[in-house]
N, C-alpha and C positions, 0 to 999 in steps of 0.2 A: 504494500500500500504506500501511495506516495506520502511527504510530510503535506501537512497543510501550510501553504502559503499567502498570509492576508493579502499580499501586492500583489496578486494574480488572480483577475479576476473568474468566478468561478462557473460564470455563465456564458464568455468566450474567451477567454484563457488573455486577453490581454493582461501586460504590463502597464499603461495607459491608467492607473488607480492612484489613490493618494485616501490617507486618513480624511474621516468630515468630521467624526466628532468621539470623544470617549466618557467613561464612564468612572466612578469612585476616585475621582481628582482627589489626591494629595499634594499638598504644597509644599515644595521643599525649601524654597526660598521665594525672594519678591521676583525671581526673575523666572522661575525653572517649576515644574508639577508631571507627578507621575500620574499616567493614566492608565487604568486596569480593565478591559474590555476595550474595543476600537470599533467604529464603524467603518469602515471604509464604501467609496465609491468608484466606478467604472466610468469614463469619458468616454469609451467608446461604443458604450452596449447602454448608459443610464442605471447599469446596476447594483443594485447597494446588497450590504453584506456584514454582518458581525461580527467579530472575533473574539470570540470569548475565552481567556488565558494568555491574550495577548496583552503586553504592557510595554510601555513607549513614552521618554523622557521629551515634553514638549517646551522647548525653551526658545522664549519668547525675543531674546536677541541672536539666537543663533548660534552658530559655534558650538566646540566641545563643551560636555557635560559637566559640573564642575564633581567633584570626590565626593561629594557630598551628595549629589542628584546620583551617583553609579550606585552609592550606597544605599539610595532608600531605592533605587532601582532593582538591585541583585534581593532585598528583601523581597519586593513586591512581587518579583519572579517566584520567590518560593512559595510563595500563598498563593500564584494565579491560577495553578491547576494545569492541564492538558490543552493545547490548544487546539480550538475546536471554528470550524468556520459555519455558518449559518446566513443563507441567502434570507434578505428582507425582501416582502413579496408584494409589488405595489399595486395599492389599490383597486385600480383600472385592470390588473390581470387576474384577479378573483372575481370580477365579472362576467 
């Protein structure tokens, strides 16, 4: 079985994705917050996606993470569980 990979999308396998939003925000400072669960979205298909066990340092100037964001990162890791991808189903295609 392959790994699951959030950046590929899993409704036509584009690379073309990026995070929209996540979930159980921890702040690790006024610049840097860990997120645990991802949403991610598809550009080239509109398709959105969850990823639950995934966690991702979202730092708001850029750049490397500071020791401090790696470290409440590597916790966060151990608490997120197995990762898991789950297609969000919109609206319009349940009718």
């Amino acid at each position: 079985m392959n790994t699951p990979n959030p950046n590929v999308c899993p409704t036509c396998d584009s690379r073309n994705t990026g995070a929209t939003f996540g979930w159980e925000p921890q702040r690790v400072n006024a610049d840097e917050t860990i997120l645990t669960g991802v949403g991610f979205a598809c550009h080239d298909c509109d398709g959105q996606w969850m990823a639950h066990g995934f966690v991702m340092i979202a730092n708001r100037k850029g750049g490397a993470p500071s020791e401090e964001a790696q470290a409440a990162f590597l916790e966060a890791m151990s608490r997120a569980g197995e990762l898991r991808i789950e297609p969000i189903e919109d609206e319009e295609d349940e009718r």
